[in-house]
C-alpha positions in Angstrom: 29.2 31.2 -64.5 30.3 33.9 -66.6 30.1 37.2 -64.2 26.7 39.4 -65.3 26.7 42.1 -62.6 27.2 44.7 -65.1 24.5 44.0 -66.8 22.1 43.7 -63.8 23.4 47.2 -62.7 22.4 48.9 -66.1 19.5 51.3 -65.9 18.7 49.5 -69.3 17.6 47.0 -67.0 15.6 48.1 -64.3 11.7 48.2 -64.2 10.2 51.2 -66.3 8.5 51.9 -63.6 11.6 52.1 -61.4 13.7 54.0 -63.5 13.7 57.4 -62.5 15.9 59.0 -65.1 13.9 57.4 -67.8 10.6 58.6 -66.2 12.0 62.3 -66.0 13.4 62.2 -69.5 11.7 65.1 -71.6 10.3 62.4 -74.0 8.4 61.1 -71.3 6.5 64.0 -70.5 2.8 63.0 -71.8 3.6 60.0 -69.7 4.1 61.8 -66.7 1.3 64.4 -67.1 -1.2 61.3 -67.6 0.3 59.8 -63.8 -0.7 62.9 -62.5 -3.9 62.8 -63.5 -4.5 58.8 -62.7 -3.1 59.2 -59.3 -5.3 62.1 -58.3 -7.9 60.5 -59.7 -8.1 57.2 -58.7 -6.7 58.7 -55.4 -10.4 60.7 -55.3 -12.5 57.5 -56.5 -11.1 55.5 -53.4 -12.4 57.7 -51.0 -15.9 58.5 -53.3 -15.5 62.0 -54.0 -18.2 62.6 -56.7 -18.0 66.4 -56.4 -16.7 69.7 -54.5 -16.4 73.0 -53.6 -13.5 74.9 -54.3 -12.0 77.3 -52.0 -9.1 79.6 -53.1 -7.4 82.8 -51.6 -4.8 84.3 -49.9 -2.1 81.6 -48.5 -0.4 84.8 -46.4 -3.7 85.4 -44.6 -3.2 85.2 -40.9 -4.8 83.0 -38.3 -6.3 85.8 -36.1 -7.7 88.1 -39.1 -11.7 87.8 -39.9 -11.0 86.4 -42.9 -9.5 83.4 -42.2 -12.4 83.0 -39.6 -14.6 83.4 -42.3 -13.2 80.7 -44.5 -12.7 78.6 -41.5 -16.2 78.7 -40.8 -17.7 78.6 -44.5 -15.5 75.0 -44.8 -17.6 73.6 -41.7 -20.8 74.9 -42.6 -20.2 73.4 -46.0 -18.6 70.1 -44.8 -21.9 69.9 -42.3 -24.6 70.1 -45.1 -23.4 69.5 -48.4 -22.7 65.9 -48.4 -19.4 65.5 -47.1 -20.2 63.1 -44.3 -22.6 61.4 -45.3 -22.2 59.3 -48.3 -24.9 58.8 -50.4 -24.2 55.0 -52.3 -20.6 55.4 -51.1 -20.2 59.0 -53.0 -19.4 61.9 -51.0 -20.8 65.3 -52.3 -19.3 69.0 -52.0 -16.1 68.3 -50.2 -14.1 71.1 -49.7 -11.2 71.4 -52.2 -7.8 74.1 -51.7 -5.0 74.8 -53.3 -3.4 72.7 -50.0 -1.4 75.6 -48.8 -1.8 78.5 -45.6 -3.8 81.0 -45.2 -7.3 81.2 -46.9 -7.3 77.2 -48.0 -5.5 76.3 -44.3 -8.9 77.9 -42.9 -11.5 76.4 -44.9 -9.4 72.4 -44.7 -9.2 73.3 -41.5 -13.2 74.2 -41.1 -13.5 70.8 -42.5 -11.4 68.6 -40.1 -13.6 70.0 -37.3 -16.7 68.9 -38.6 -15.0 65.7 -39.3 -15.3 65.2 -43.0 -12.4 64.8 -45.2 -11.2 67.6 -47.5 -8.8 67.5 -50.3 -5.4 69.7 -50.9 -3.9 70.0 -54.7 -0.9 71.0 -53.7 1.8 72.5 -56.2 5.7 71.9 -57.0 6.8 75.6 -56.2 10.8 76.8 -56.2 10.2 77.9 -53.0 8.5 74.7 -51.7 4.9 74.6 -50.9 4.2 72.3 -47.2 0.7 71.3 -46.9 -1.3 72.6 -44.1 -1.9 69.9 -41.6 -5.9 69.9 -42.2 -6.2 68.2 -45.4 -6.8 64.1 -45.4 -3.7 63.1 -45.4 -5.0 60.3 -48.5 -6.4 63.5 -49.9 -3.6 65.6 -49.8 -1.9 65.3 -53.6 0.8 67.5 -55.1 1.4 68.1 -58.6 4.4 69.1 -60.7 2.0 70.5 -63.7 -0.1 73.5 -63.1 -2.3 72.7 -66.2 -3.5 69.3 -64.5 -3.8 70.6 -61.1 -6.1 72.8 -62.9 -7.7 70.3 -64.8 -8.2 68.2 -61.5 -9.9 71.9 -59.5 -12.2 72.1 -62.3 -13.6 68.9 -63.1 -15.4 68.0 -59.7 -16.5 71.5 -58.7 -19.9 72.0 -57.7 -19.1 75.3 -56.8 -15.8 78.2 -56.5 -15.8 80.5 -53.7 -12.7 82.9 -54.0 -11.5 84.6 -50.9 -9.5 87.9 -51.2 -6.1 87.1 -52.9 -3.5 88.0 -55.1 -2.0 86.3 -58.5 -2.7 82.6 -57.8 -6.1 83.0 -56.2 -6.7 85.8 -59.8 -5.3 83.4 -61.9 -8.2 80.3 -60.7 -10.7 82.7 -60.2 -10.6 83.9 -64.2 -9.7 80.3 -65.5 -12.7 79.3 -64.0 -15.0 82.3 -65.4 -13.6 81.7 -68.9 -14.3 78.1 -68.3 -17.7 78.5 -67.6 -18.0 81.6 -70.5 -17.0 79.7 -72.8 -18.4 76.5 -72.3 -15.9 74.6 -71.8 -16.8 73.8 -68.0 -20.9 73.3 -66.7 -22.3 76.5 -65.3 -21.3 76.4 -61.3 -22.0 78.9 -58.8 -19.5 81.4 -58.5 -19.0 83.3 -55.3 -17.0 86.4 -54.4 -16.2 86.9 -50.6 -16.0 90.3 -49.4 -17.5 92.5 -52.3 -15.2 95.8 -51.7 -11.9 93.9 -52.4 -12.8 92.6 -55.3 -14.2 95.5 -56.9 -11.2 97.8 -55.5 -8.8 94.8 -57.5 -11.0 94.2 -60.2 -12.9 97.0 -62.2 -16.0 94.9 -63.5 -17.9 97.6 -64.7 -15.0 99.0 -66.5 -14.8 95.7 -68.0 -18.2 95.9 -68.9 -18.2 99.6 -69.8 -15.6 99.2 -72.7 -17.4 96.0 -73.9 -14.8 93.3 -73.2 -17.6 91.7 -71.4 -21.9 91.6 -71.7 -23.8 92.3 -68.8 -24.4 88.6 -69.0 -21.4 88.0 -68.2 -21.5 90.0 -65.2 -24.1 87.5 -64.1 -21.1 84.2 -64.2 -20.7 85.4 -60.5 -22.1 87.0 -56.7 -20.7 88.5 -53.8 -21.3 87.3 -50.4 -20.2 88.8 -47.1 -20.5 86.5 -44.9 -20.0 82.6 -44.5 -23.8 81.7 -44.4 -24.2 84.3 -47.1 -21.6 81.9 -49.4 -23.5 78.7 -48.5 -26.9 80.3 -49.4 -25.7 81.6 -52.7 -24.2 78.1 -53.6 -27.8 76.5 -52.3 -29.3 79.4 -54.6 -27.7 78.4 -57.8 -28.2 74.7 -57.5 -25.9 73.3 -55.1 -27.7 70.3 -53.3 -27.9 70.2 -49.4 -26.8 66.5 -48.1 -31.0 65.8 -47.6 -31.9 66.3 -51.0 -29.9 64.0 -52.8 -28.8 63.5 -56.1 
């Protein structure tokens, strides 16, 4: 038989699915972008996640300081009562969601894992890599190469955002989620504020509001809380379902 082991060896004749360098290929991009979203996805569907709450702040926020005590504590109290536990026809309500890093989203995953309900890290492809904190579900811990559907994935389950003190990531959700829900785009959620003096020291609302770039309406897209039962009550306030009432 005539010798075909060059043929066999040609990346023209691997699997699609197995060829790396086609995958990565620039022309292959939309193709990528929708495995990122499938995977997540589908990922979230096996373990019945029909909704969340999203936590996002500071990843440089130290163990011992109140504030990751505070988002340690809200990510119980939410994993506790929301729905997280206890699935209602296999689908698991208000499961805590973070960006999957330190800090602020280490404390509330890790809030989570002590009440012993699963919680979910979207984890991002960074030049100086990103390790996930070791209190996500491991089949809940996802990472993404494309901000836009990492996003896209934060956005479309969430019952509720709470936004710890932080700086241009946690800034960056915070407003993509406020112009979401301004303009539409996203079904009004409860949006909560922790730690009102930080956020109107980094953020000058009523200047904002004072030079008309916003309507007092708009001023009414969010709350501030101070403390972690504070949080829960706003979310409960605005229409976020406790785990006894259902859906």
């Amino acid at each position: 038989m005539t010798d075909n082991t060059p043929q066999k060896r040609s990346a023209s004749y691997r699997l699609a699915v197995e060829d790396t360098d086609f995958l990565l290929r620039d022309e292959m991009r939309d193709i990528r972008f929708a495995l990122e979203y499938a995977k997540a996805d589908l990922g979230m569907r096996d373990w019945g996640i029909r909704s969340t709450v999203i936590v996002f702040g500071s990843a440089r926020t130290k163990p011992e300081s109140p504030r990751y005590e505070a988002a340690r504590q809200f990510g119980r109290i939410v994993s506790e009562r929301g729905g997280a536990l206890a699935p209602h026809h296999r689908w698991r309500d208000n499961v805590i969601a973070t960006g999957g890093g330190g800090g602020i989203m280490e404390a509330a995953n890790r809030g989570a894992m002590e009440a012993e309900a699963p919680s979910i890290g979207f984890n991002i492809v960074l030049p100086e890599e990103q390790e996930p904190n070791a209190y996500t579900t491991p089949e809940l811990t996802f990472l993404f190469h494309y901000f836009a559907m990492r996003k896209m994935h934060m956005a479309m389950r969430a019952n509720a955002l709470v936004a710890f003190p932080g700086g241009f990531g946690t800034l960056d959700e915070l407003f993509e989620f406020l112009t979401l829900v301004q303009t539409g785009k996203m079904r009004p959620v409860p949006i909560v504020l922790y730690e009102e003096a930080y956020w109107r020291r980094i953020v000058s609302f009523d200047a904002l509001l004072a030079e008309g770039m916003i309507g007092p309406e708009e001023m009414g897209l969010f709350e501030f809380a101070e403390a972690p039962e504070a949080a829960w009550e706003a979310l409960l306030r605005h229409g976020v379902k406790m785990e006894a009432d259902g859906r």
